[in-house]
C-alpha positions as a Markdown table, in Angstrom:
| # | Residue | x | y | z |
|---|---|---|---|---|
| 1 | Unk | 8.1 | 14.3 | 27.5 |
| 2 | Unk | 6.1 | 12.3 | 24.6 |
| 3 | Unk | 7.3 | 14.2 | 21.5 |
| 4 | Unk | 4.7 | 12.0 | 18.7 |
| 5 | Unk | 2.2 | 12.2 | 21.6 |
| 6 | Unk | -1.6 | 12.2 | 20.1 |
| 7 | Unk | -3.2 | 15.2 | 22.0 |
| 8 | Unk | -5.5 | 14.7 | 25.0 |
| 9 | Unk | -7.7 | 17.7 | 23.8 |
| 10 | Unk | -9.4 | 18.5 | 27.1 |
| 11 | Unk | -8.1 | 21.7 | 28.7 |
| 12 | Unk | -6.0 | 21.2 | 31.9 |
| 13 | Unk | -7.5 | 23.3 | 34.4 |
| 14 | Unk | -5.4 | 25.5 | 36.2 |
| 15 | Unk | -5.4 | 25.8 | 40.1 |
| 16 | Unk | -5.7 | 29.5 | 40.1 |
| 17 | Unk | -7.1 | 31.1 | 36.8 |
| 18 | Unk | -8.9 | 29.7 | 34.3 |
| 19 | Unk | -8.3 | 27.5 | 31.5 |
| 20 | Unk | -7.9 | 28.9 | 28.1 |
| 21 | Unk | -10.8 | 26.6 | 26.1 |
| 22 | Unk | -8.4 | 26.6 | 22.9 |
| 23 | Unk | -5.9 | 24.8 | 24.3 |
| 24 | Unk | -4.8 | 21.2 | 23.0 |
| 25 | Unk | -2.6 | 19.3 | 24.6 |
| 26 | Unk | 0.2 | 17.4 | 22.0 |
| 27 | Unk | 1.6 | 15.4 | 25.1 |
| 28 | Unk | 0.6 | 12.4 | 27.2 |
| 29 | Unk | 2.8 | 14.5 | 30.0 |
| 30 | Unk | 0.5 | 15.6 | 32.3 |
| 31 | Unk | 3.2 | 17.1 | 35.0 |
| 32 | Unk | 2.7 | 20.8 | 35.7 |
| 33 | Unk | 6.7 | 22.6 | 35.6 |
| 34 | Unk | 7.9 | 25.6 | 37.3 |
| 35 | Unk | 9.9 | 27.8 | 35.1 |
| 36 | Unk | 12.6 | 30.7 | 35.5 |
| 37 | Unk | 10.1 | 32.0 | 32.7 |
| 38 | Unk | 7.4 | 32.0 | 34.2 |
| 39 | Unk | 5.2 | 32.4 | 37.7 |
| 40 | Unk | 3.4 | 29.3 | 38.9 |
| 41 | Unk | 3.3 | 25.3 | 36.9 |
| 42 | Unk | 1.8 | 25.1 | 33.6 |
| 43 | Unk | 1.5 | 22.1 | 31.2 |
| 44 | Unk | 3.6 | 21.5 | 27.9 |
| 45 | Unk | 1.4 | 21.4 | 25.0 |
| 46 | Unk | 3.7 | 21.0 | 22.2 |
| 47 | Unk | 6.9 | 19.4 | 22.7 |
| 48 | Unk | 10.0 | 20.5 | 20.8 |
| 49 | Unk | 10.3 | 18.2 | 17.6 |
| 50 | Unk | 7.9 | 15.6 | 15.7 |
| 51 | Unk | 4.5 | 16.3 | 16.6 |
| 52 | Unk | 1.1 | 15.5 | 15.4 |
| 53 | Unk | -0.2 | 18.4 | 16.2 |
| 54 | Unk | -2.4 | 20.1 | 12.9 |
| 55 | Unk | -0.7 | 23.4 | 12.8 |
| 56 | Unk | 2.7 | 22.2 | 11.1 |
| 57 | Unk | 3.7 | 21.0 | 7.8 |
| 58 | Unk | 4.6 | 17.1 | 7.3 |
| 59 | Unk | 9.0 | 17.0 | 8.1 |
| 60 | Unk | 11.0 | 14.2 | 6.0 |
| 61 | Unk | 12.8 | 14.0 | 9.6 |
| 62 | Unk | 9.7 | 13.2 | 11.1 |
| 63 | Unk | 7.3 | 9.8 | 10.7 |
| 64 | Unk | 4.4 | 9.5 | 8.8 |
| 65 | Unk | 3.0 | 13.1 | 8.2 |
| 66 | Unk | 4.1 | 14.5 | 11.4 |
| 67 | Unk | 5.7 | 18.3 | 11.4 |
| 68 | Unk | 8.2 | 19.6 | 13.3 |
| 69 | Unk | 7.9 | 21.9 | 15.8 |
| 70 | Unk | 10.8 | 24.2 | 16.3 |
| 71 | Unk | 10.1 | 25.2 | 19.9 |
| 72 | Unk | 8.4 | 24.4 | 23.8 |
| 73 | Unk | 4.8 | 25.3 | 24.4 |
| 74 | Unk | 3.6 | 26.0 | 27.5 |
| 75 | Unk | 0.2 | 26.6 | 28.6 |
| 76 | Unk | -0.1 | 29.9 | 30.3 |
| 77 | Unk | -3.2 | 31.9 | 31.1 |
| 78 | Unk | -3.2 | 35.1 | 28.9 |
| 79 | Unk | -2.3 | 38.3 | 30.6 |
| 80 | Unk | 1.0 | 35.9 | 32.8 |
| 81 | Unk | 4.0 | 37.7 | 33.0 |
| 82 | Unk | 6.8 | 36.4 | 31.6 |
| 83 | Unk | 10.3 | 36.7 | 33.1 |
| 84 | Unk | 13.4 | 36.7 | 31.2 |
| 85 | Unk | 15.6 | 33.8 | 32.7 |
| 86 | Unk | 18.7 | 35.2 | 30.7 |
| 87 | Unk | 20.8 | 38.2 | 30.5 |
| 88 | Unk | 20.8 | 39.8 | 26.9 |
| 89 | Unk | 19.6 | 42.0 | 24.2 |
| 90 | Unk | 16.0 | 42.3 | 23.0 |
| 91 | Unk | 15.5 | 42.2 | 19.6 |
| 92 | Unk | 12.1 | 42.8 | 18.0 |
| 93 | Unk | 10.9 | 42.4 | 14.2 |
| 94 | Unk | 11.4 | 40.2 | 11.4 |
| 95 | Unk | 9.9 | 37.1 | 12.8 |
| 96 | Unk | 6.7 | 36.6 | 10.8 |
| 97 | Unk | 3.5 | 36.8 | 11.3 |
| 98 | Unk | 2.8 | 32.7 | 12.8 |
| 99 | Unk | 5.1 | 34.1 | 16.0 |
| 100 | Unk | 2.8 | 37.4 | 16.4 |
| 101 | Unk | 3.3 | 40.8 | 15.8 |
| 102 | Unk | 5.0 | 41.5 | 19.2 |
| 103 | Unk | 7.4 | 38.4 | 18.8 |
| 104 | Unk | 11.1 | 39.4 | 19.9 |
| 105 | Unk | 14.5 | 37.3 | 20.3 |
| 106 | Unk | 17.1 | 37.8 | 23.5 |
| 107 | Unk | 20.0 | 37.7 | 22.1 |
| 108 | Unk | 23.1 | 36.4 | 24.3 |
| 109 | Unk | 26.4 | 35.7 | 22.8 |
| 110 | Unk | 25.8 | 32.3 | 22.2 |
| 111 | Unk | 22.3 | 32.1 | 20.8 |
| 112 | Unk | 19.1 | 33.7 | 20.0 |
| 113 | Unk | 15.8 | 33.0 | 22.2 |
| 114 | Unk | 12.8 | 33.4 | 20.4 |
| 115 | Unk | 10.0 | 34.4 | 22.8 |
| 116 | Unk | 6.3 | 34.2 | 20.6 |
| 117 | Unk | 3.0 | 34.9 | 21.0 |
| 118 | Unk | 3.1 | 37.8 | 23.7 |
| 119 | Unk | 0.2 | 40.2 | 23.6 |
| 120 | Unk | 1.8 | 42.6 | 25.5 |
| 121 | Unk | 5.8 | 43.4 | 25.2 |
| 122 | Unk | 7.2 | 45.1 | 28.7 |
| 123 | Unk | 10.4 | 45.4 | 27.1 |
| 124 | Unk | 11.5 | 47.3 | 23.5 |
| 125 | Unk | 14.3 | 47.0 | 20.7 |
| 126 | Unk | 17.6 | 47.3 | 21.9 |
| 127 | Unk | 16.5 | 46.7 | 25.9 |
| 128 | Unk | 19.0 | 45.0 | 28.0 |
| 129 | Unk | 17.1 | 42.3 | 29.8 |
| 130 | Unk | 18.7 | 40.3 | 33.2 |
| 131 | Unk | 17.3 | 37.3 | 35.1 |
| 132 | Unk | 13.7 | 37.4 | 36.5 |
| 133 | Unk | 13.2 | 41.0 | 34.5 |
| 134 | Unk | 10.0 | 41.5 | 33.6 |
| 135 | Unk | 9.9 | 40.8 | 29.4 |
| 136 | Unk | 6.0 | 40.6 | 27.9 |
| 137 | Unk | 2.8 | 38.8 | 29.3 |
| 138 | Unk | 1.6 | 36.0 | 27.5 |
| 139 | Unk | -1.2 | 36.2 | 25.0 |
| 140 | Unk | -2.1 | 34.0 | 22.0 |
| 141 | Unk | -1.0 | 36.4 | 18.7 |
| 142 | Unk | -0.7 | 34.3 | 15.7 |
| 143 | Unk | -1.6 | 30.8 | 17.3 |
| 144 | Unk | -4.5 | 28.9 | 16.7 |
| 145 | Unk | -4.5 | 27.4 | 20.1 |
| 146 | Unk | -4.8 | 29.9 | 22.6 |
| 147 | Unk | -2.1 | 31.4 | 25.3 |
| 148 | Unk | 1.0 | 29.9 | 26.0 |
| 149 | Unk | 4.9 | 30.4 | 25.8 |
| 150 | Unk | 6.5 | 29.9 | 22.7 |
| 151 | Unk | 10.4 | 29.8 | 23.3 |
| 152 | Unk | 12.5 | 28.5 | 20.8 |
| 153 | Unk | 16.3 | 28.8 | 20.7 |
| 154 | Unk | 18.5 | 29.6 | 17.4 |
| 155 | Unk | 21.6 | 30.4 | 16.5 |
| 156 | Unk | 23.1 | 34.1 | 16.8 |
| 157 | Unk | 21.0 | 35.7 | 14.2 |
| 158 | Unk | 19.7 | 32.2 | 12.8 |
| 159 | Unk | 16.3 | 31.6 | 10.9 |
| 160 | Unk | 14.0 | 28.9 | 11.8 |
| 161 | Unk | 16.6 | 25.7 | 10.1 |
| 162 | Unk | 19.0 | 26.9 | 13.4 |
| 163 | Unk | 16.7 | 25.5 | 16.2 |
| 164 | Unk | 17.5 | 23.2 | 18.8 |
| 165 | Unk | 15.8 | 22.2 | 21.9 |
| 166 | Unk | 15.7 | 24.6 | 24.3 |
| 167 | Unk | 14.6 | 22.2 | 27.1 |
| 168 | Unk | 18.3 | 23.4 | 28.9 |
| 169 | Unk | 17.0 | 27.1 | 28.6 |
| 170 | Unk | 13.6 | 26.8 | 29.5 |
| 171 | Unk | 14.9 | 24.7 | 32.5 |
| 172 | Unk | 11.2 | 23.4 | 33.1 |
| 173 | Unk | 11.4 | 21.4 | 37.0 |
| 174 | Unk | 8.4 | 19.4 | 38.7 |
């Protein structure tokens, strides 16, 4: 995957539902992934790391005015279920208001997945979540660029300066 990728900006249409007309597409990677996450293949829009897309601040770690991007995108139609592909805690609050209001983290031993931009949460605070469990269907609260996945891994506890790729997590296949 093209992290500095300029976007392609046309929606990629999807074999059974429709397009979401916001999307933008940060990647040249066209390849459609199956997820543990998630039912069906879907496109990355916004790679984990430097990226040109709009939406992010300029990083020193990243060249020219790029931003960083703390997480993996994935284009989903809204209303998807998503599937926890972990076994741990649910944690809800305290995420701000760019991950949505029904944001939440599963919490393992070892590190804290941040799932964003759900419209609907199927799970609540203090839930004990296990593989393929149903967890929230996607929606687009607090992004600019319509439904999709936002997972991002941190540290136990850890604010945003914890992240690190969670390409191993999301475990994306083609």
């Amino acid at each position: 995957m093209s992290r500095t990728a300029t976007p392609t900006d046309e929606p990629a249409p999807e074999p059974t539902a429709s397009a979401d007309p916001r999307w933008r597409f940060f990647t040249e990677d066209r390849t459609r992934y199956a997820s543990p996450w998630f039912d069906g293949r879907h496109r990355v829009m916004i790679g984990f790391g430097c990226t040109s897309a709009p939406w992010y601040t300029s990083d020193p770690r990243c060249p020219g005015s790029q931003g960083f991007h703390h997480g993996i995108d994935v284009a989903i139609p809204c209303g998807e279920t998503l599937r926890s592909a972990v076994s741990g805690r649910v944690v809800t609050g305290g995420l701000g208001s760019a991950y949505g209001a029904k944001a939440f983290r599963i919490r393992t031993a070892e590190r804290d997945l941040l799932v964003a931009h759900a419209q609907t949460l199927l799970v609540g605070d203090g839930d004990r979540v296990v593989p393929g469990q149903p967890i929230a269907e996607v929606g687009a609260l607090g992004a600019p660029d319509g439904c999709h996945l936002h997972l991002e891994r941190r540290s136990v506890g850890g604010g945003v300066s914890s992240a690190t790729d969670p390409a191993d997590v999301l475990a994306l296949r083609s």
